[in-house]
C-alpha positions as CSV (number, residue, x, y, z in Angstrom):
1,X,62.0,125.4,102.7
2,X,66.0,125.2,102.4
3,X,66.0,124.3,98.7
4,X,63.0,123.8,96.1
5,X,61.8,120.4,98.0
6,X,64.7,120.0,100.4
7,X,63.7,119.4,104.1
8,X,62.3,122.2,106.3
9,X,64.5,123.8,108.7
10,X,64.5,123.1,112.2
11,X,62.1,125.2,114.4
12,X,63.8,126.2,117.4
13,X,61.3,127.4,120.9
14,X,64.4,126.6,123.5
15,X,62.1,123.5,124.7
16,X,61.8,120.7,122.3
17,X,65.2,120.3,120.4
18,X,66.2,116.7,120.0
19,X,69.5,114.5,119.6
20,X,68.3,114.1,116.4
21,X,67.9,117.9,115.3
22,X,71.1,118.4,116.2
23,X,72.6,115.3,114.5
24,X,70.6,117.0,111.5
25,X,72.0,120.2,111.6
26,X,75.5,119.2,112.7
27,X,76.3,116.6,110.1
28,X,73.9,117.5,107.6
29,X,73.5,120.9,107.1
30,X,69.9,121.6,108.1
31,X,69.1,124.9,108.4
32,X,66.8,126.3,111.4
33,X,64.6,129.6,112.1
34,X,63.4,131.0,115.1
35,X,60.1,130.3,116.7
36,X,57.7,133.5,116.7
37,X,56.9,133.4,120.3
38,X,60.6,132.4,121.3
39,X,61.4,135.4,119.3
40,X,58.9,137.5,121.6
41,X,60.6,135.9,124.7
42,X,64.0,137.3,123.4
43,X,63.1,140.5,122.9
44,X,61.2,140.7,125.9
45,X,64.1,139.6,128.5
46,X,66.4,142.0,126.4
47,X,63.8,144.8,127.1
48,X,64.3,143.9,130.8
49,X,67.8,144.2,130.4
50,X,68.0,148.1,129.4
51,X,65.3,148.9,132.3
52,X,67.6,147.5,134.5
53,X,70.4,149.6,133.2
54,X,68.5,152.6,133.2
55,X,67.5,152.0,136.9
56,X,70.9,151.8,138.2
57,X,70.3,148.6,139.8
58,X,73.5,146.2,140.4
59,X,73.0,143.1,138.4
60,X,76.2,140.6,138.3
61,X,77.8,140.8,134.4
62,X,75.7,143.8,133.7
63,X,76.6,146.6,135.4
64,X,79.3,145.1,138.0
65,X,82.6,143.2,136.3
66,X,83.2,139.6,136.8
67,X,84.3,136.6,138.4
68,X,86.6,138.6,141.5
69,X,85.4,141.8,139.3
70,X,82.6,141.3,140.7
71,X,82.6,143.6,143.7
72,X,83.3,146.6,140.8
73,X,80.6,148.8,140.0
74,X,80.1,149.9,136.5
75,X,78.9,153.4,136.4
76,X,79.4,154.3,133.2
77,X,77.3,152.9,130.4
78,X,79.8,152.7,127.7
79,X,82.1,151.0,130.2
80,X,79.5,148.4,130.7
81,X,79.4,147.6,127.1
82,X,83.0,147.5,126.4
83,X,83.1,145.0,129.3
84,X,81.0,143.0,127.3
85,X,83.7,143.0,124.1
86,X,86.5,142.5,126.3
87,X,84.7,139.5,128.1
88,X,84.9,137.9,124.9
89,X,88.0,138.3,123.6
90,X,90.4,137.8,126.9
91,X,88.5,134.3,127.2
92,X,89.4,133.3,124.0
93,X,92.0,131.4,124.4
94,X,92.1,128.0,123.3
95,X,94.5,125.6,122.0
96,X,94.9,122.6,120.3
97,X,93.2,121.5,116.6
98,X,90.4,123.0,115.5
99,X,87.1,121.7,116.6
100,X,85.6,119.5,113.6
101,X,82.5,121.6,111.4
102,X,79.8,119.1,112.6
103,X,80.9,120.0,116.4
104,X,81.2,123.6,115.7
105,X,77.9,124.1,114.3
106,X,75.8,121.7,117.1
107,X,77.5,124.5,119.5
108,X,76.1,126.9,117.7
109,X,73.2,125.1,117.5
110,X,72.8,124.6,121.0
111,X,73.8,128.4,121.9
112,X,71.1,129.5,120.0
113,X,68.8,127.4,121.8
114,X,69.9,128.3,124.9
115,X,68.5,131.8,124.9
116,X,65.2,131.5,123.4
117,X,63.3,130.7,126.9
118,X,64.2,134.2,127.7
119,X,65.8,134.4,130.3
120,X,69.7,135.4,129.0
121,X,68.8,139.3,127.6
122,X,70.6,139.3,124.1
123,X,68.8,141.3,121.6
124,X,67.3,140.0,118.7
125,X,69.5,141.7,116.3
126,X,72.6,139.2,118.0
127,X,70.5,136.4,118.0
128,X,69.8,136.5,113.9
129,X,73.3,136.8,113.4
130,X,74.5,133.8,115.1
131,X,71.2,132.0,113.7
132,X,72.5,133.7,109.9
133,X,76.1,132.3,110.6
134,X,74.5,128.8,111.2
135,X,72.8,128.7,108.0
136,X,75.0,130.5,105.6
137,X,78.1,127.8,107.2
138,X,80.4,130.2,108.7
139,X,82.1,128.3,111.0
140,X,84.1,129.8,113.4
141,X,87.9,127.9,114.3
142,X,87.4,126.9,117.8
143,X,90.2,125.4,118.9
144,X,89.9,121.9,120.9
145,X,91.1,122.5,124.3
146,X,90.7,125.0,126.9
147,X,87.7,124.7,128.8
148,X,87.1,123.4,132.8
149,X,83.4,123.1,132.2
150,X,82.6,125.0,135.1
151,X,81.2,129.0,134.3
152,X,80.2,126.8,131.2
153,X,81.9,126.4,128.0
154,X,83.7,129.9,127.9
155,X,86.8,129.3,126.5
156,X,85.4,127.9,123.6
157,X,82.3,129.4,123.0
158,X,84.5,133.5,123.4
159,X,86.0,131.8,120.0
160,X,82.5,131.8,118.5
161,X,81.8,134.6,119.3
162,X,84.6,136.6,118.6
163,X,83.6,135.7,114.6
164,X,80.3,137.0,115.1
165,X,82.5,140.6,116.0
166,X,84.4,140.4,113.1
167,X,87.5,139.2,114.6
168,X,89.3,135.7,114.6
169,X,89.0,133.3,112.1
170,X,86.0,131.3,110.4
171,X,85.8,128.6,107.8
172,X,83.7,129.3,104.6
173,X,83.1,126.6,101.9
174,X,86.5,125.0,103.1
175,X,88.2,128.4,103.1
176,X,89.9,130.2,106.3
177,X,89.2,133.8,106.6
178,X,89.3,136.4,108.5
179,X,85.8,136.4,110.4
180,X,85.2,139.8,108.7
181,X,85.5,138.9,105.6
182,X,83.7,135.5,105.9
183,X,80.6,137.9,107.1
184,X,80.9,140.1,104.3
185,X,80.7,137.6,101.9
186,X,77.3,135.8,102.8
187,X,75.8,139.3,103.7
188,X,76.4,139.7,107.3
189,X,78.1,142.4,109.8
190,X,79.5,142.0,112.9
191,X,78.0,143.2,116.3
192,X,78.5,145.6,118.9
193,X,77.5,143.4,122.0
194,X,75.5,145.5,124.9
195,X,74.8,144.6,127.8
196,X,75.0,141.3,129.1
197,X,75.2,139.5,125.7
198,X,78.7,138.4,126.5
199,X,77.5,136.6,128.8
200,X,74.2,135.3,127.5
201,X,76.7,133.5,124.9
202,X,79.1,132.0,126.7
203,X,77.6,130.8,129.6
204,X,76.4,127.2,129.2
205,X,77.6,123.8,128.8
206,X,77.4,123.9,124.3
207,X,80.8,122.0,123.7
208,X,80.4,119.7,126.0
209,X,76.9,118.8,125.2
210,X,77.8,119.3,121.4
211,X,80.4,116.6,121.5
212,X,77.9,114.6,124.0
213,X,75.2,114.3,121.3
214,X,77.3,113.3,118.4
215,X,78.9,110.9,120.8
216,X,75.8,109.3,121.2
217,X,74.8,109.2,117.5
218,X,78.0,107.3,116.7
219,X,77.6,105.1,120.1
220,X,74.3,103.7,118.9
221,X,75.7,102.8,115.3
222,X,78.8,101.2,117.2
223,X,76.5,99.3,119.7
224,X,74.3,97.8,117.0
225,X,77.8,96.8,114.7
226,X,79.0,95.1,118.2
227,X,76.0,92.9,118.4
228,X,76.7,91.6,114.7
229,X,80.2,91.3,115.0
230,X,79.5,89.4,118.3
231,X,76.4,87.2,116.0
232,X,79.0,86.5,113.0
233,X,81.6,84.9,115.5
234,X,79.3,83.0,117.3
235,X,78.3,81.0,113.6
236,X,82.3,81.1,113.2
237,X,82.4,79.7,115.7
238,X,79.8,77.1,115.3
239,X,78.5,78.3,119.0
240,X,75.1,77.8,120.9
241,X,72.3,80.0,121.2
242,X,70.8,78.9,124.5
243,X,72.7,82.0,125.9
244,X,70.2,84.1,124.6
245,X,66.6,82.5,125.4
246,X,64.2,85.5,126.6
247,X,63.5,83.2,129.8
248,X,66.8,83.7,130.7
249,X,66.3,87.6,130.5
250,X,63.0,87.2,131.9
251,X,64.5,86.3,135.3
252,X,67.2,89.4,135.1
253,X,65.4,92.5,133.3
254,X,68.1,94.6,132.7
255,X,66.8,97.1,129.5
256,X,70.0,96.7,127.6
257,X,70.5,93.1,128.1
258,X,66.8,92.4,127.1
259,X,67.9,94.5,124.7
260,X,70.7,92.6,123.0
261,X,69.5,89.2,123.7
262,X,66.4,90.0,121.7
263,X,68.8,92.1,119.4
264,X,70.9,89.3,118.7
265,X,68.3,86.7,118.3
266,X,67.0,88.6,115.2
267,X,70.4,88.6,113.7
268,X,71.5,85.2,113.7
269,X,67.6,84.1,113.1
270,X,67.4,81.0,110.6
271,X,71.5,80.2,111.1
272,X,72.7,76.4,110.9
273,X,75.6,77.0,112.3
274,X,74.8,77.6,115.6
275,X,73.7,74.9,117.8
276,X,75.7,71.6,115.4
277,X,76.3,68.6,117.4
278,X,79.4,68.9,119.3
279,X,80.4,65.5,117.3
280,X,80.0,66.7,114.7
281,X,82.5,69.8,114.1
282,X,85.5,68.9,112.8
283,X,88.7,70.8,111.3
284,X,89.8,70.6,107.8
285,X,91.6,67.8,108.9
286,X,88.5,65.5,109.9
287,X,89.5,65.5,113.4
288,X,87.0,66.4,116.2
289,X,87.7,69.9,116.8
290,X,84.5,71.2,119.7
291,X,84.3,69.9,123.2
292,X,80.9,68.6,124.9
293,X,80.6,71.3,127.1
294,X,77.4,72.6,126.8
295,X,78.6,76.0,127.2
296,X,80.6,79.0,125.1
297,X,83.5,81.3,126.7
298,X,81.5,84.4,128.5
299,X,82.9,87.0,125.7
300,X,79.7,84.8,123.7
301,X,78.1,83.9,126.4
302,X,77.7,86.9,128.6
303,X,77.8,89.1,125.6
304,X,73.7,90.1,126.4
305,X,75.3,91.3,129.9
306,X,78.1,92.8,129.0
307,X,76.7,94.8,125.5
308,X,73.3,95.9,127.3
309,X,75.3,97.4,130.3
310,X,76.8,99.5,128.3
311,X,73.5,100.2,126.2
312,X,71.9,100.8,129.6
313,X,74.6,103.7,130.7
314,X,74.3,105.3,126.9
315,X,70.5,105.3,128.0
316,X,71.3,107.2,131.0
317,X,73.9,109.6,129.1
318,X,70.7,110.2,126.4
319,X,68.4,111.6,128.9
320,X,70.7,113.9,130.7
321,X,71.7,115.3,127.3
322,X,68.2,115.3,126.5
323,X,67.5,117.9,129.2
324,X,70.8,119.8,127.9
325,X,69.9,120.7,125.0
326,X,67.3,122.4,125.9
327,X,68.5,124.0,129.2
328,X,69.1,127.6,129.9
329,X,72.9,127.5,131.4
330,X,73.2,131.2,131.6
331,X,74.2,133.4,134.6
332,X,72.5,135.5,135.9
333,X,69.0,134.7,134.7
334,X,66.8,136.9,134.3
335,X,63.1,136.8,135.2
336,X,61.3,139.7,133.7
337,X,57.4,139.0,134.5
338,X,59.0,139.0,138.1
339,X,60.9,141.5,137.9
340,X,63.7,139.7,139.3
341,X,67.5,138.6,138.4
342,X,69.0,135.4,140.5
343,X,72.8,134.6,140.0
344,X,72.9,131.1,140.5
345,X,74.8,127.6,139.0
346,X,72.7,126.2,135.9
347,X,76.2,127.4,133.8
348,X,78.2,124.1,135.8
349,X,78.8,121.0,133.6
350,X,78.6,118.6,136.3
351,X,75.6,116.5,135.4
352,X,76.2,115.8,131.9
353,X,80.2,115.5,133.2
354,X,79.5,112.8,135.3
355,X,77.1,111.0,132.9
356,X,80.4,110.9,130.2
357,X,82.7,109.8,133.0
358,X,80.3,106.5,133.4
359,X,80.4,106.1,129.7
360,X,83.7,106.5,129.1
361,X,84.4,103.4,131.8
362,X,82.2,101.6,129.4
363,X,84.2,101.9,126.2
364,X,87.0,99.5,127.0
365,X,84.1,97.2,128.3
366,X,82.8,96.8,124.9
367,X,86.5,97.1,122.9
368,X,87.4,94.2,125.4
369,X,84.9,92.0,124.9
370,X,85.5,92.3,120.9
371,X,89.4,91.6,121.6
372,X,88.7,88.0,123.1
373,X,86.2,87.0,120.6
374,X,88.8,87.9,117.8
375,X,91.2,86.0,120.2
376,X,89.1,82.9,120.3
377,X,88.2,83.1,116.6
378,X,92.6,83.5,115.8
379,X,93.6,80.4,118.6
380,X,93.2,76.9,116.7
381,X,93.2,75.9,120.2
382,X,89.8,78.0,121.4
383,X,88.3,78.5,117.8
384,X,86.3,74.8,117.5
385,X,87.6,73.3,113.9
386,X,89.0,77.0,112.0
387,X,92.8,77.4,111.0
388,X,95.2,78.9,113.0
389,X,95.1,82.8,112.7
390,X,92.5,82.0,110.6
391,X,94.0,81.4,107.5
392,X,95.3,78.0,105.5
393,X,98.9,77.3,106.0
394,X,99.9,74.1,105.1
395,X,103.5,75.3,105.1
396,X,103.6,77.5,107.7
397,X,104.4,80.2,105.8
398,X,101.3,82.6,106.4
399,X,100.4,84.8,109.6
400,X,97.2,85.6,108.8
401,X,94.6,88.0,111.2
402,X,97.7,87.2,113.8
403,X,98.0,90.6,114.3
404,X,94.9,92.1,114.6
405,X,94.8,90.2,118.0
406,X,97.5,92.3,118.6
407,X,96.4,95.5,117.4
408,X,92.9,95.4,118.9
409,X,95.2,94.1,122.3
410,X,97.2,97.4,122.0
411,X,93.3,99.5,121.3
412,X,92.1,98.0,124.5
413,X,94.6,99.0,126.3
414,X,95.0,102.5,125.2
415,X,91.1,102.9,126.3
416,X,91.5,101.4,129.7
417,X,94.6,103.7,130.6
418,X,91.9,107.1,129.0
419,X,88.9,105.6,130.9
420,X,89.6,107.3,134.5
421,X,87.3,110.3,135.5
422,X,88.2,114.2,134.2
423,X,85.6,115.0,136.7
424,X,87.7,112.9,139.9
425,X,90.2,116.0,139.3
426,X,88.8,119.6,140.4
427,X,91.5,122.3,139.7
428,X,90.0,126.0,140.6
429,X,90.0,128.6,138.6
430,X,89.2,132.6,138.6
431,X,91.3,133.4,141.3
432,X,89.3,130.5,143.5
433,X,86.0,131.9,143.0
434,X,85.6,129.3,140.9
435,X,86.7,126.7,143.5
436,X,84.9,123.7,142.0
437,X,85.2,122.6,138.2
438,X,83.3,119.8,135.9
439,X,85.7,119.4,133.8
440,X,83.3,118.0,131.8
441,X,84.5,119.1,128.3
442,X,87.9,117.2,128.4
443,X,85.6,114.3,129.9
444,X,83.6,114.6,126.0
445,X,86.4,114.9,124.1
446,X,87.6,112.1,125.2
447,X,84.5,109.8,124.4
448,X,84.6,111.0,121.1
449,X,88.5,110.2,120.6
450,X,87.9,106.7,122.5
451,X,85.1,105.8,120.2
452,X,87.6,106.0,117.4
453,X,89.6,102.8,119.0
454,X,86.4,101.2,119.8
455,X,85.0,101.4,116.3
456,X,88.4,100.3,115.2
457,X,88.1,96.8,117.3
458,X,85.0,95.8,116.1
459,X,86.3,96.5,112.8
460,X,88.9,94.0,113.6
461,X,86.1,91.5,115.2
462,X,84.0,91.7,111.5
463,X,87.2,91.2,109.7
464,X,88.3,88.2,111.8
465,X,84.6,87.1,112.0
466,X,83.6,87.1,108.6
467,X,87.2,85.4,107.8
468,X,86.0,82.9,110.1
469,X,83.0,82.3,109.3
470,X,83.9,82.0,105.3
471,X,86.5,79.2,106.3
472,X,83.6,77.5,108.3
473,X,81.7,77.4,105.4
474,X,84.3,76.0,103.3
475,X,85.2,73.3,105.6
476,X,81.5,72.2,106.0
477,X,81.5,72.2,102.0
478,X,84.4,70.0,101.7
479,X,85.0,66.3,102.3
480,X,85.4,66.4,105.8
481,X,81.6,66.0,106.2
482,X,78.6,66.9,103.9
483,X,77.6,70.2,103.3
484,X,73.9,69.9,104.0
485,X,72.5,68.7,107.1
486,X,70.8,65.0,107.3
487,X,67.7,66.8,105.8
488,X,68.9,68.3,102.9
489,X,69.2,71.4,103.9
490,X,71.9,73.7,103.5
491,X,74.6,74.9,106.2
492,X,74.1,78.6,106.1
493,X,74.0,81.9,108.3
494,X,71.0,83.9,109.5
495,X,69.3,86.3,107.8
496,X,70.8,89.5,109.6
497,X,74.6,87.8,109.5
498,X,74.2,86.5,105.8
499,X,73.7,89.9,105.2
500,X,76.4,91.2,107.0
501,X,78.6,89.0,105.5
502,X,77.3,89.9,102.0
503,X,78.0,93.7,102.7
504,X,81.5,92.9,104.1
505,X,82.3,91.2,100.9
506,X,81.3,93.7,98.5
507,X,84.4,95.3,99.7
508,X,86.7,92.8,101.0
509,X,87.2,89.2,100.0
510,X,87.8,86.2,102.0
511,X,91.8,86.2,102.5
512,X,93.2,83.1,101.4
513,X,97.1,84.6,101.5
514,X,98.9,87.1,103.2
């Protein structure tokens, strides 16, 4: 246990780690211990290692240099270690901020997990120190850019490293030391790496994946606040729910739209403020303010379509990070009950590259859709019956939510103009041995700094939503026309956007001036 009836750490084998684990560990702090038998594989494959030392045999990374070093034969044994220190600290070199904590640790996280298969060779004394940095929070400052994505993360995960041999930098209960000293003072030394450890840690796809799963995490809260954003302007609105009949989606399956038809059903379950007769909506005024058309603008209509595609290609992001987290991305692996060492690709970022690339051309999808509901809810010309810019102004004297039109405009786009491909754009590196990159960790960087605009738009959509739909209310309770239906019954939200609502106000109060 981490704490007298705190949550048990996380068990790590190399095969079974999940998105949520992670999330666990990354945000939260959860601490995690080695599986026996992974432990076994560990110090198994780093048995295999020193046999093939002390055969002579040429094995890429081990006894041979790198990259165009290749070709060089390390025949002395020291020199094969040092090689091993000096991988590490010539590749770290990025630049740019420093990596949040929560990214930081998942990559640490993920590195650890990487190697417990047994297939990578580092001993088990290396392995306990990087799980003993995880759990005592040293954090080593990775800077934010520098990596193609190609040999793997190695940029970026050199600057881990290089804390776990004393050099660099490393965060420690918010302080910035030196990495020595942020060992000493939890009870940790730094390592001597032998042979082929340098490698077994920085070969793999850790940042990329790291940012990759936290992207997710955030992307599912953000999907789930666009579908009640999207439910609270539709009963601003006073709109119609035909849109979102499951014989509709019975007749086009798509998972997501299924999804957020069903999704969105639940929310705005109960309302009587969708489906009013047409005749009967009018604006503070008394004058007819909705048209007889029997249908809303697609940015309500299609919202099922347009929400669920992009649930659909987070789906399809989810299980290739799924595999990634617990793949072995190491080069060359190593095979011990074989007796065998195969230098292949498993380091390249291209599959979970690609996978962001289609996400992040669905970002400004769902920001967009957001913008023209907030720009139907702000035009008293498009907003059936509410004030203009969603605000009383007798004297024309207020401006309202005017500009969050225009501020959510400017968000969307800012993510159209980020959305093109990292990956369409293959710059070689390592002299052109490494003649075809992923560049799959500037393609995860930018989800996570293009979810930032997209959570800000649908912040925007609540705000001018819940404005909305607090006016509607007030109109239906004034003279204009009785505030209960012919039954008696109240005009009121659903259940889910009544409660929305309710939370939104804790905070923030219907604006009734500037």
């Amino acid at each position: 246990m981490t704490s007298e009836g705190g949550p048990r750490p996380v068990v790590l084998d190399g095969r079974s780690l999940t998105r949520a684990q992670v999330v666990q560990v990354a945000l939260h702090g959860q601490q995690v211990e080695v599986d026996p038998a992974a432990a076994e594989r560990v110090a198994a494959a780093a048995d295999y290692v020193e046999r093939l030392v002390a055969q002579d045999r040429t094995v890429y990374g081990v006894t041979t240099g790198f990259g165009r070093n290749a070709s060089v034969r390390l025949r002395d044994v020291e020199a094969a270690r040092r090689l091993q220190q000096n991988l590490i600290i010539t590749h770290a070199v990025c630049v740019g901020e420093a990596l949040p904590e929560a990214v930081v640790r998942a990559m640490m996280l993920l590195r650890i997990n990487a190697v417990l298969p047994g297939h990578s060779g580092l001993r088990p004394a290396t392995l306990d120190l990087l799980v003993g940095m995880l759990n005592a929070r040293v954090h080593p400052i990775v800077p934010e850019k520098g990596s193609v994505g190609a040999s793997g993360d190695l940029a970026p995960l050199s600057h881990i490293v290089l804390t776990m041999l004393g050099k660099g930098e490393a965060v420690l209960d918010g302080e910035v030391l030196p990495a020595a000293e942020a060992l000493a003072r939890v009870g940790l030394s730094p390592v001597v790496l032998w042979h082929k450890e340098g490698l077994a840690l920085i070969n793999g796809t850790q940042q990329m994946t790291a940012h990759a799963t936290l992207a997710l995490d955030r992307l599912e809260n953000l999907l789930n606040v666009a579908d009640i954003a999207c439910a609270l302007t539709l009963e601003a609105k006073a709109g119609r729910s035909a849109a979102f009949d499951p014989r509709v989606f019975a007749l086009r399956p798509h998972p997501g739209s299924v999804e957020v038809a069903a999704h969105l059903r639940q929310v705005f379950a109960g309302s009587t403020l969708v489906d009013i007769d047409p005749a009967q909506v009018k604006d503070a005024e008394g004058k007819l303010a909705k048209s007889g058309s029997p249908q809303d603008s697609y940015s309500l209509r299609c919202a099922p379509a347009v929400h669920g595609a992009v649930r659909d290609a987070a789906a399809h992001v989810s299980r290739v990070v799924d595999i990634e987290l617990n793949a072995v991305t190491d080069n060359p692996l190593l095979f011990p009950d074989a007796d065998d060492v195969i230098s292949a690709g498993n380091f390249h970022g291209m599959p979970i590259a690609l996978a962001l690339s289609a996400l992040k051309a669905t970002l400004p999808v769902l920001a967009s859709i957001s913008e023209r509901r907030i720009a139907l809810l702000a035009d008293a010309a498009l907003s059936d019956g509410l004030p203009m810019f969603l605000i009383d102004n007798p004297e024309g004297e207020r401006s309202g939510l005017m500009l969050i039109q225009y501020s959510a405009a400017a968000l969307v786009n800012d993510l159209a103009t980020r959305s093109h491909p990292a990956t369409a754009f293959n710059v070689p590196t390592c002299a052109n041995t490494e003649d075809q990159v992923s560049m799959g960790t500037n393609e995860a960087r930018h989800v996570i700094e293009m979810l930032d605009d997209v959570e800000h738009v649908l912040a925007f959509e609540v705000l001018s939503a819940t404005q909305g739909l607090s006016l509607r209310q007030r109109i239906l309770a004034g003279a204009v026309w009785p505030a209960a239906k012919a039954d008696g019954g109240p005009y009121a939200p659903g259940v889910g956007t009544a409660a929305a609502l309710a939370h939104v106000r804790e905070g923030l109060p219907e604006m009734t001036e500037d």
